[in-house]
C-alpha positions as CSV (number, residue, x, y, z in Angstrom):
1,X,-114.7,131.2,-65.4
2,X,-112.8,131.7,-62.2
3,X,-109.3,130.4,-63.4
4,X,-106.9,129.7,-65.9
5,X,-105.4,127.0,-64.1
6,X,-105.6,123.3,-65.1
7,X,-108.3,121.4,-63.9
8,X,-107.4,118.6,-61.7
9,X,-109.3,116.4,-64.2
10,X,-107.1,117.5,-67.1
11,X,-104.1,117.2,-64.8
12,X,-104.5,113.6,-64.2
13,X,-105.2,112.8,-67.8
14,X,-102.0,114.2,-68.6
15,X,-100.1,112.5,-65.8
16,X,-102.0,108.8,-67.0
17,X,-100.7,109.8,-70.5
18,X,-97.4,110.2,-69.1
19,X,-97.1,106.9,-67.2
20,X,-98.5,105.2,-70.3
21,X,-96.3,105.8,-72.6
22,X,-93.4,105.8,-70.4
23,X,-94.9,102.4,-69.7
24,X,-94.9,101.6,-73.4
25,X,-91.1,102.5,-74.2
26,X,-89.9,100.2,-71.2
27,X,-91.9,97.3,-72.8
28,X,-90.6,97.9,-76.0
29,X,-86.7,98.3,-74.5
30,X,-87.2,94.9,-72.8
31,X,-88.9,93.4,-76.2
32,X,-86.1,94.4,-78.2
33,X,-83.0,93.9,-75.7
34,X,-84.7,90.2,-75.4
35,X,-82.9,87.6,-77.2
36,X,-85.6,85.2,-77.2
37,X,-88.4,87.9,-77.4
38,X,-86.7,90.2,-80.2
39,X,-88.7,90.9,-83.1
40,X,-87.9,90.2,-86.3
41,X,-88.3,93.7,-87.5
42,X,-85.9,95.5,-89.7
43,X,-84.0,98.4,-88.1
44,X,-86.4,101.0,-90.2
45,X,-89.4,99.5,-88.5
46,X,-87.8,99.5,-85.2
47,X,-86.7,103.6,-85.9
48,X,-90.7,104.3,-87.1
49,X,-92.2,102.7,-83.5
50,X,-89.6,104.9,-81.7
51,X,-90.6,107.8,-83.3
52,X,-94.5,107.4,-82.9
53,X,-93.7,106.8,-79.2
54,X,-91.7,110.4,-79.2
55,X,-93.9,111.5,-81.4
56,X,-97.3,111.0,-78.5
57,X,-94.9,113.3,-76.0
58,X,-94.5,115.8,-79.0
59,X,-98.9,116.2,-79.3
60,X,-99.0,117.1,-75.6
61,X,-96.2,119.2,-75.5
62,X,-97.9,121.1,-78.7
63,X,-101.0,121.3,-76.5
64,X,-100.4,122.6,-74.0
65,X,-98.4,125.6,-76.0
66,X,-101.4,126.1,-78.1
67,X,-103.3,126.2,-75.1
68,X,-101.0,128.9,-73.5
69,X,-100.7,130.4,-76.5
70,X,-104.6,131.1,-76.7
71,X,-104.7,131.8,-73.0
72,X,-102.2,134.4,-72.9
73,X,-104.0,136.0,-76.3
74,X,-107.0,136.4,-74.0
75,X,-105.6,137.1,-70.8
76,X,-103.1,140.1,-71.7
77,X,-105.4,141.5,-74.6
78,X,-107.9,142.0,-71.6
79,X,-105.0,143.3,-69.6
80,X,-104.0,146.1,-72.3
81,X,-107.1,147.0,-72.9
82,X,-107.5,147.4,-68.9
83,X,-104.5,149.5,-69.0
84,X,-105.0,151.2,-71.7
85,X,-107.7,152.7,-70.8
86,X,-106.9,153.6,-67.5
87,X,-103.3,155.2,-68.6
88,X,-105.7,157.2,-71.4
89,X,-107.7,159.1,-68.7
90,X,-104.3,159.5,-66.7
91,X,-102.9,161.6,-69.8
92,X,-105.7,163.6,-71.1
93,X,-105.9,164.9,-67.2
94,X,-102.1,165.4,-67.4
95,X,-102.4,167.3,-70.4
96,X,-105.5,169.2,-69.5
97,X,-103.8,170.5,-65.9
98,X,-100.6,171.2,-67.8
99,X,-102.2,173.2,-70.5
100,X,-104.0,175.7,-67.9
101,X,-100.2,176.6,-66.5
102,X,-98.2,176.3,-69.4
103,X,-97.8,180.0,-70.6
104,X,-97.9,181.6,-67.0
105,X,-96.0,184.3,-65.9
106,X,-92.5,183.9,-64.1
107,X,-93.4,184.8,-60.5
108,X,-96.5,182.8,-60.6
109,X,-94.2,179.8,-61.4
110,X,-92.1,180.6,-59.2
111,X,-95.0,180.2,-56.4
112,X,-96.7,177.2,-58.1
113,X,-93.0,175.2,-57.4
114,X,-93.2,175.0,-54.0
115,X,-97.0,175.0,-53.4
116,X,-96.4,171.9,-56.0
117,X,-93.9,170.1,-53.4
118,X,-95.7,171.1,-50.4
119,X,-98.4,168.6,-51.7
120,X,-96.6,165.9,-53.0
121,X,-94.9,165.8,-49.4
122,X,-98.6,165.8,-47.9
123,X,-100.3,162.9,-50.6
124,X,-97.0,161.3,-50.4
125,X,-96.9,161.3,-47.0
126,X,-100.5,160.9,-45.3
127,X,-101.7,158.6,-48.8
128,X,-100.0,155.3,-47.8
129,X,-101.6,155.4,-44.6
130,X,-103.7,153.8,-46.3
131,X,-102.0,150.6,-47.0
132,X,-102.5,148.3,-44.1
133,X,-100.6,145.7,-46.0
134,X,-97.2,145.0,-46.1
135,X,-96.7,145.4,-49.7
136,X,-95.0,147.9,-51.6
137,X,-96.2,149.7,-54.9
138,X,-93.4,149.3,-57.1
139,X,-93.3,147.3,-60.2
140,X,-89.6,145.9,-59.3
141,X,-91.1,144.8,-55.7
142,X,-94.5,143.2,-57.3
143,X,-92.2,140.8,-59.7
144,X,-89.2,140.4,-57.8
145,X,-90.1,139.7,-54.0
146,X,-94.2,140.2,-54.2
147,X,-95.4,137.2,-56.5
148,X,-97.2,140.0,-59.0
149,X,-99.0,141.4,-55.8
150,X,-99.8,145.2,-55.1
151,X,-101.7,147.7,-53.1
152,X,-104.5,148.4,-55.1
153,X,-105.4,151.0,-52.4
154,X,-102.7,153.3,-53.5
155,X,-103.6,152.9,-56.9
156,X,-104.2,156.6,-57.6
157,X,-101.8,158.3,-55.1
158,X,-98.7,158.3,-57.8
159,X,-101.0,159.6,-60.8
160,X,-102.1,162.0,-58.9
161,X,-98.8,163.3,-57.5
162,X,-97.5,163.2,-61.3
163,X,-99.8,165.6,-62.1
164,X,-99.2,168.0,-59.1
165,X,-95.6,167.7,-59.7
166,X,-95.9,168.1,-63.8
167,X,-98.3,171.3,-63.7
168,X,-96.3,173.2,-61.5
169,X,-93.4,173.1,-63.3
170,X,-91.5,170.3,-61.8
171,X,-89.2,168.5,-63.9
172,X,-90.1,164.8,-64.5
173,X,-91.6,162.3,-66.9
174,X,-95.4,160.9,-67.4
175,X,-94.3,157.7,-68.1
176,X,-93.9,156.5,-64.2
177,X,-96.7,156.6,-63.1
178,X,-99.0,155.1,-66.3
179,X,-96.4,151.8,-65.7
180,X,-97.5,152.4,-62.8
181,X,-101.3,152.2,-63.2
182,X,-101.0,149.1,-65.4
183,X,-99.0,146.8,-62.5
184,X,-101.6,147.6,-60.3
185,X,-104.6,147.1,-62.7
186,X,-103.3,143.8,-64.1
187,X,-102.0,142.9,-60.1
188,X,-105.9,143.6,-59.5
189,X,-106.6,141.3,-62.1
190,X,-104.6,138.5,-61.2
191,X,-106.2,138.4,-58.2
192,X,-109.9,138.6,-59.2
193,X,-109.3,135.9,-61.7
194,X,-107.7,133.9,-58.5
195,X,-104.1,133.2,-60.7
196,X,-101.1,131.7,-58.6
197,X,-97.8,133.0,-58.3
198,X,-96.7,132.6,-62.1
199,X,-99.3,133.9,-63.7
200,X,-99.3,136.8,-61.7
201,X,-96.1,137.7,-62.7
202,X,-96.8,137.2,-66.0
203,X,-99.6,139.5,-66.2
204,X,-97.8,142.2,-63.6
205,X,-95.8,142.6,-66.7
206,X,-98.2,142.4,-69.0
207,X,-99.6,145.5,-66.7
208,X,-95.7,147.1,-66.9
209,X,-95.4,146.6,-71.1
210,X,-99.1,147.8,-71.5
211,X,-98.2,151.0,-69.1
212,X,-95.2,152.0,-71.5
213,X,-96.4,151.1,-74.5
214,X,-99.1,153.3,-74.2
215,X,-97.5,156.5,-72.6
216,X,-94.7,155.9,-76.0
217,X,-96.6,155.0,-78.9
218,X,-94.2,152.9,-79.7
219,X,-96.1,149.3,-78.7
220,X,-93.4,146.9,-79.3
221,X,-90.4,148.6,-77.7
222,X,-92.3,149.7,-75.2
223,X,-93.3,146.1,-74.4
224,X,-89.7,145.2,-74.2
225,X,-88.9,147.7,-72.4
226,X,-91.2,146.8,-69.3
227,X,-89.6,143.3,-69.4
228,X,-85.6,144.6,-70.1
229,X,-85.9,146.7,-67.4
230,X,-86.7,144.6,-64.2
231,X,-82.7,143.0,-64.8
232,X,-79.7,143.6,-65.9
233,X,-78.5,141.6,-68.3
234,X,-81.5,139.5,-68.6
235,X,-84.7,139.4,-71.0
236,X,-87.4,136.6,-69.7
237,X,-88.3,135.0,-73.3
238,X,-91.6,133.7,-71.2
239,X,-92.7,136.9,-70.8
240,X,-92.7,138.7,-74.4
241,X,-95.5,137.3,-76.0
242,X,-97.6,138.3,-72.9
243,X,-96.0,142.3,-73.0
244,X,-95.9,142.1,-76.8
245,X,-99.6,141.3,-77.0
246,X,-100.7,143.5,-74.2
247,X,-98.6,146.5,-75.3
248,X,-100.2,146.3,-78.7
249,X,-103.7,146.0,-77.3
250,X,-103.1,148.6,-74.8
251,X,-101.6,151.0,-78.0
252,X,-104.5,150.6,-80.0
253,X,-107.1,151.1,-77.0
254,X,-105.2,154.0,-76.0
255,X,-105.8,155.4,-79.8
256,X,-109.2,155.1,-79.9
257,X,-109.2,157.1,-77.0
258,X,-107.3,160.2,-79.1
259,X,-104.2,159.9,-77.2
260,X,-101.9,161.7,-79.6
261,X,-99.1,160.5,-80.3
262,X,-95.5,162.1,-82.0
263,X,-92.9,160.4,-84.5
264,X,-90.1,161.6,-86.4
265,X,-89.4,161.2,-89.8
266,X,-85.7,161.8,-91.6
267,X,-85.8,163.1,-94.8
268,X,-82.2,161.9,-95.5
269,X,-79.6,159.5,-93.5
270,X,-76.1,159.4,-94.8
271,X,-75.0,156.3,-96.7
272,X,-73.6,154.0,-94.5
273,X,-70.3,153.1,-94.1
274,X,-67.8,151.4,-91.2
275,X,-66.6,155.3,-90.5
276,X,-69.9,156.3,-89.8
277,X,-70.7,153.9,-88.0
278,X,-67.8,154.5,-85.4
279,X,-68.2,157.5,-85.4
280,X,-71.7,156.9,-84.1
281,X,-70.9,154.9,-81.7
282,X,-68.5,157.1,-80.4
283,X,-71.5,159.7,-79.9
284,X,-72.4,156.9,-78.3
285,X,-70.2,156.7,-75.6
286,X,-70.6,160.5,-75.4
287,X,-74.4,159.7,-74.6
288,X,-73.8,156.9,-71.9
289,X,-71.4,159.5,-70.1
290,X,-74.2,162.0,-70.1
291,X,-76.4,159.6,-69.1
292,X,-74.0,158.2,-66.3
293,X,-73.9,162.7,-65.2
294,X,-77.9,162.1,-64.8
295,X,-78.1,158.9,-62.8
296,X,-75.2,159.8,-60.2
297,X,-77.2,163.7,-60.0
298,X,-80.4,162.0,-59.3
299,X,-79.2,159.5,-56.6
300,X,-77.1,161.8,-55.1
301,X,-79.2,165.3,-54.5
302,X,-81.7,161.8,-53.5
303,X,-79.2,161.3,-50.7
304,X,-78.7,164.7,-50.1
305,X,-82.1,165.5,-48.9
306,X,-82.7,162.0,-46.9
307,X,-79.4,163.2,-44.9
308,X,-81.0,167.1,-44.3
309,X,-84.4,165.6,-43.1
310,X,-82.5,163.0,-40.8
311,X,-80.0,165.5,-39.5
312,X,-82.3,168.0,-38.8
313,X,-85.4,165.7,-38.0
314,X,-87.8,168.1,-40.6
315,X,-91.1,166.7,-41.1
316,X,-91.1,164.9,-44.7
317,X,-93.6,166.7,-46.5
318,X,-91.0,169.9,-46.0
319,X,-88.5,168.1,-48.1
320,X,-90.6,168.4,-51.0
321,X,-91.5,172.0,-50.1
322,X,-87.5,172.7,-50.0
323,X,-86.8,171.1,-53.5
324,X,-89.4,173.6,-55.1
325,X,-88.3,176.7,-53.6
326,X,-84.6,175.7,-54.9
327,X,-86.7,175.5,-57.9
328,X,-88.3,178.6,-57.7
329,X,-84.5,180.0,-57.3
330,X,-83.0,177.9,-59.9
331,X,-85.3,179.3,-62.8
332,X,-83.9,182.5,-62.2
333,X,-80.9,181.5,-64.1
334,X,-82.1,178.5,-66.0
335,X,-84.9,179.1,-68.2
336,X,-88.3,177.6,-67.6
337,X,-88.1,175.8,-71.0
338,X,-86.4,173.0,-69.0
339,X,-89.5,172.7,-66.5
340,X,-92.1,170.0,-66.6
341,X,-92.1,167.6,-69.7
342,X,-89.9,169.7,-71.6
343,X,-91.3,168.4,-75.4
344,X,-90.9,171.6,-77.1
345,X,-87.1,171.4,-76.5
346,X,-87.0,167.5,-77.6
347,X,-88.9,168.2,-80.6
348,X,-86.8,171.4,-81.4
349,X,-83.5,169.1,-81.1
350,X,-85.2,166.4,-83.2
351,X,-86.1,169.0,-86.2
352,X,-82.3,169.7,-86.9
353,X,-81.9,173.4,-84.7
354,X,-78.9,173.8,-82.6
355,X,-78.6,173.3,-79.3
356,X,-77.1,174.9,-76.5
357,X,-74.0,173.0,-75.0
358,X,-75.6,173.1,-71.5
359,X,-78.9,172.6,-71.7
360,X,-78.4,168.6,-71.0
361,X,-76.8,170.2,-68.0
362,X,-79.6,172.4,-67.2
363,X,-82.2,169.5,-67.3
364,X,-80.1,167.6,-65.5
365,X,-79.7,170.1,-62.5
366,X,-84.0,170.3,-62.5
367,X,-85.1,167.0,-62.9
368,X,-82.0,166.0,-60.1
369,X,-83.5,168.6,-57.6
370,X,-87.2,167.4,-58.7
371,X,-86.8,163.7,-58.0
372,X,-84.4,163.7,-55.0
373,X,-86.2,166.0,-52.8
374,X,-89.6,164.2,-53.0
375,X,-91.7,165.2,-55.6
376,X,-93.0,162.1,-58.0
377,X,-93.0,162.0,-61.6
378,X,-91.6,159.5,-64.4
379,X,-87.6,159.0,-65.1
380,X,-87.8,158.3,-68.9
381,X,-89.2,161.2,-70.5
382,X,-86.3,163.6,-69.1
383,X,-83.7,161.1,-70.5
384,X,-85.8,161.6,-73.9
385,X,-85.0,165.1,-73.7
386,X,-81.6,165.1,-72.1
387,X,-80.1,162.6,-74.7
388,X,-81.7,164.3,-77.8
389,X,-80.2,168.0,-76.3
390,X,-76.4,165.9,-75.5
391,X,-76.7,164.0,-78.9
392,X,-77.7,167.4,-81.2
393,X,-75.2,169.6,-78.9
394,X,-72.2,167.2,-79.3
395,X,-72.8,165.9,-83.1
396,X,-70.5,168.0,-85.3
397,X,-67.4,167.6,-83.5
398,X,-67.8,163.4,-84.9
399,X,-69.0,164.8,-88.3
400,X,-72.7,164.0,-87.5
401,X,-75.9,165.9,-88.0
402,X,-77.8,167.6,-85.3
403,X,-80.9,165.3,-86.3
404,X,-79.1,161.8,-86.4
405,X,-77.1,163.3,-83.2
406,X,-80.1,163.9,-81.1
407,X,-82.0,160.6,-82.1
408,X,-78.4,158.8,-81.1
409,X,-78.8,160.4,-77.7
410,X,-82.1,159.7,-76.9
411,X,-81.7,156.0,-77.4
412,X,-78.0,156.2,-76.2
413,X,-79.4,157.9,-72.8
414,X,-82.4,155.4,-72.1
415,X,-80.5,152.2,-73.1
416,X,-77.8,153.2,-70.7
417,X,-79.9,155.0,-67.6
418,X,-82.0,152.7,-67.9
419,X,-79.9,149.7,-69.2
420,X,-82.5,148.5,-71.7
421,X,-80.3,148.4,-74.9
422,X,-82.8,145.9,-76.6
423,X,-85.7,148.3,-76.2
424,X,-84.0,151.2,-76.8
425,X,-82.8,150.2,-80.6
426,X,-86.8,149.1,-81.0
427,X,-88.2,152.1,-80.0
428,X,-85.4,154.4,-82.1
429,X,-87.2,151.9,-85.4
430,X,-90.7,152.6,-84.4
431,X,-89.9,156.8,-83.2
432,X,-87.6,157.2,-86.6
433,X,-87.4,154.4,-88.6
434,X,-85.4,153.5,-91.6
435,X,-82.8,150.4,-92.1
436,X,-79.3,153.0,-92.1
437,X,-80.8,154.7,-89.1
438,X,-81.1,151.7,-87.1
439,X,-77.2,150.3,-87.6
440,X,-76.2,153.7,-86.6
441,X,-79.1,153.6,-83.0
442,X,-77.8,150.2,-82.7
443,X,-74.3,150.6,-82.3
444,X,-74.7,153.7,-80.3
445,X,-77.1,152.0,-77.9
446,X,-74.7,149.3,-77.1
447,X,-71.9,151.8,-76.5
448,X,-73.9,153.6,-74.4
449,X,-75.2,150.9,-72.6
450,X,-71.6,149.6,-72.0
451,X,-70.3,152.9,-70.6
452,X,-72.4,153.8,-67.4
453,X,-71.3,150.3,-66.5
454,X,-73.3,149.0,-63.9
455,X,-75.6,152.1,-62.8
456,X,-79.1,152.4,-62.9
457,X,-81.6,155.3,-62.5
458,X,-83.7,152.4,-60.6
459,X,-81.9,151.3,-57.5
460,X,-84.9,148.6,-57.0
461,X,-83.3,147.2,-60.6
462,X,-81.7,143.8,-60.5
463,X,-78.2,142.7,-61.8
464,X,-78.5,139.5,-63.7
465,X,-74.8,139.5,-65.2
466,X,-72.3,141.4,-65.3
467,X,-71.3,143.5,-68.5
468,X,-67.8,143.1,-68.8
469,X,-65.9,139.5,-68.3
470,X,-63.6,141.8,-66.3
471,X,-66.1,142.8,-63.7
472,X,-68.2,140.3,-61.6
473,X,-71.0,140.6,-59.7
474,X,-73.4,138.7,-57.3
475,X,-76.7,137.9,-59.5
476,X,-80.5,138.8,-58.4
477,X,-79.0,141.6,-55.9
478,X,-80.5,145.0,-56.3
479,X,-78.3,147.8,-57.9
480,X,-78.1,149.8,-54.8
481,X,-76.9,147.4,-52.6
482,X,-74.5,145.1,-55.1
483,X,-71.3,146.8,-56.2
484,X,-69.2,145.3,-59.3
485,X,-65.9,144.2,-58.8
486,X,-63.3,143.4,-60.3
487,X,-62.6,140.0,-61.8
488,X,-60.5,137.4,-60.4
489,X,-58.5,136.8,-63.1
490,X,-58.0,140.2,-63.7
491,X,-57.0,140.7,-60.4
492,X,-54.3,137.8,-60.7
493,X,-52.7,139.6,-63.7
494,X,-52.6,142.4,-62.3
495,X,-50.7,141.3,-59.3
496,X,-48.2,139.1,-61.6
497,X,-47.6,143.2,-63.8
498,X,-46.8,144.4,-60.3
499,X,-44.3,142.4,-58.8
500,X,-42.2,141.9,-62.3
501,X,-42.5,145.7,-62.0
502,X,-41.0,145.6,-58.1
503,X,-38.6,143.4,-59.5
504,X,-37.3,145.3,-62.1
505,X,-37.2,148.1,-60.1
506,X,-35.2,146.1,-57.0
């Protein structure tokens, strides 16, 4: 079958069906309203035929959800599997190349850095050549301005620069460019299967969800999360049970393909109680300011390096080339624990040993200088590690465990960089689990979230609505073109404190 679409045939049955029985309820309106044509039917008889008329809408309706319900069951499952399969052989090669250099002497790392950007700046750079189309291959562009369209050309130009960047010790995620791989393999599908506009974007999430869910292991909140994060403020109910079912299929897939995945288990929680709970989401707040430190480094050492290469005119492949010899510089102080993925540190953070106050700060510095000179990886895994190093670091001053402190910063750091609260509390349940655990990841989360106010590692991410209803902003504008302002009615009380204050002061 080519399509999903309704058939023309099924259409106008649906339409005839619809003209029928609105045809019907007029006739029995004007029967009834009739003086000399009005039944003589009791008003229980009169409330039964108006129900079996509502009720003939109510079988169609049910239809057609049990029809999308089955199509969607079909169409993402095929999606996730899709996906899943092709994020699997994306990871094992990430963790086969990052293996072979992960125990290698300093001054080999130190040339592997810039080597490293010199070819990120050259795939980058000569790759989308390439694409002769006028499409871009971001997931925020296929959804938002693309109709779930992407070049499938450039399909392997990002995993490819992941891995570059990730085996020669630059810092990043591996999560970027799997979401990656599934929009375009679910934008490739939509198109063999010849699916208009919605649909695509439908199954471009589908792609997204699938993507995270795999690289996570957490299927659920990493379904949401490719959802939560294309706007601010705003989760499209139509799309969950597409992501949901997709994630899962692309989880499982990506399983039987011995992905391995890591969870954490707390032997103890402390009994919960209102203090605690403040407390935590005062750790909270501690985390979204940590995560507002990474966003503002990332974007700005971003800008820093477009500004070099247009003030000098340097050929873009060098700009890469730069950020890894400041690399190759920086490691001389910092220690190459904070390079690449940096799991080892996470996992240490997560297990209850202390932390160092800086190394947040360290991580921040490397995956900053990474990013914004030109070298490609993933944005999630480094808030992973820079929220579990804030939230262990930072715990006991509020009273709080290093291993409770670092799972509150992981989930405080993505739901505020990336402001998905929703599917940051869902993935803290599936990573740690327990009931106590979550009241204290939720409240942190939304803390957090509130915090960085209305930032976003992802300048391509929309803003839906604004956070505070002291703060307004224009909806469906990018993040790195809208800036919040101030309210106007908070503006008005302002001005009315200002002059009774010039008042009392004349």
């Amino acid at each position: 079958m080519r399509s999903f679409r309704p058939s023309i045939g099924f259409l106008r049955f649906v339409v005839h069906r619809c003209r029928c029985n609105a045809r019907n309820l007029l006739h029995e309106k004007q029967y009834i309203s009739c003086p000399t044509r009005r039944p003589q039917l009791c008003p229980h008889d009169l409330q039964l035929r108006c129900h079996t008329i509502m009720r003939r809408f109510d079988f169609i309706e049910f239809l057609i959800m049990l029809a999308t319900v089955v199509q969607w069951l079909v169409l993402a499952t095929i999606t996730g599997a899709v996906v899943g399969s092709g994020t699997s052989l994306f990871l094992h090669g990430l963790f086969f190349m990052t293996d072979r250099t992960a125990s290698i002497p300093l001054w080999l790392q130190m040339v592997l850095l810039p080597a490293g950007g010199l070819l990120n700046g050259l795939l980058l750079y000569y790759g989308y050549r390439v694409n002769t189309t006028d499409l871009k291959d971001t997931l925020f562009s296929a959804v938002n301005t693309q109709a779930g369209r992407m070049p499938f050309r450039t399909v392997l130009i990002k995993p490819v620069a992941a891995i570059i960047t990730l085996a020669s010790g630059g810092s990043a995620g591996k999560e970027g460019p799997c979401s990656h791989i599934g929009a375009s393999l679910a934008a490739a599908i939509g198109q063999v299967l010849h699916l208009n506009s919605e649909l695509r974007l439908r199954i471009v999430a589908c792609g997204v969800s699938a993507g995270f869910a795999s690289v996570f292991g957490t299927p659920i909140a990493g379904a949401i999360y490719g959802v939560e994060v294309l706007a601010i403020g705003r989760l499209r109910h139509d799309f969950l049970f597409p992501a949901i079912v997709a994630g899962v299929a692309s989880f499982q897939v990506s399983k039987f393909w011995n992905v391995p995945y890591v969870y954490y288990h707390f032997d103890t929680l402390p009994e919960f109680s209102e203090i605690m709970f403040f407390k935590t989401a005062m750790l909270g707040v501690v985390s979204g300011i940590v995560a507002l430190l990474f966003v503002e480094a990332v974007h700005r050492v971003a800008r820093l390096f477009a500004y070099v290469q247009i003030r000098i005119r340097a050929w873009p492949p060098l700009m890469p080339l730069s950020g890894g010899i400041l690399l190759s510089l920086m490691i001389l102080v910092i220690p190459t624990d904070y390079l690449g993925l940096s799991l080892p540190l996470m996992d240490h953070a997560l297990a209850g040993e202390p932390m160092p106050y800086l190394g947040f700060v360290w991580k921040i510095l490397l995956v900053a200088v990474t990013i914004g000179s030109g070298f490609y990886g993933g944005i999630v895994t480094p808030q992973f590690v820079i929220g579990a190093l804030a939230g262990n670091a930072f715990a006991h001053f509020f009273g709080i465990g290093p291993m409770l402190g670092a799972a509150i910063g992981l989930v405080g750091v993505v739901a505020s960089a990336s402001n998905t609260p929703v599917a940051a509390v869902l993935m803290g349940v599936e990573l740690f689990g327990g009931s106590i655990g979550t009241l204290y990841i939720a409240g942190a989360a939304i803390a957090a979230y509130l915090v960085i106010g209305h930032r976003s590692i992802y300048p391509e991410q929309r803003l839906a609505y604004s956070k505070s209803s002291w703060m307004r902003v224009r909806p469906d504008m990018p993040v790195d073109t809208e800036k919040a302002r101030l309210a106007y009615g908070l503006l008005r009380w302002w001005e009315r404190r200002r002059k009774k204050a010039l008042d009392r002061g004349g």
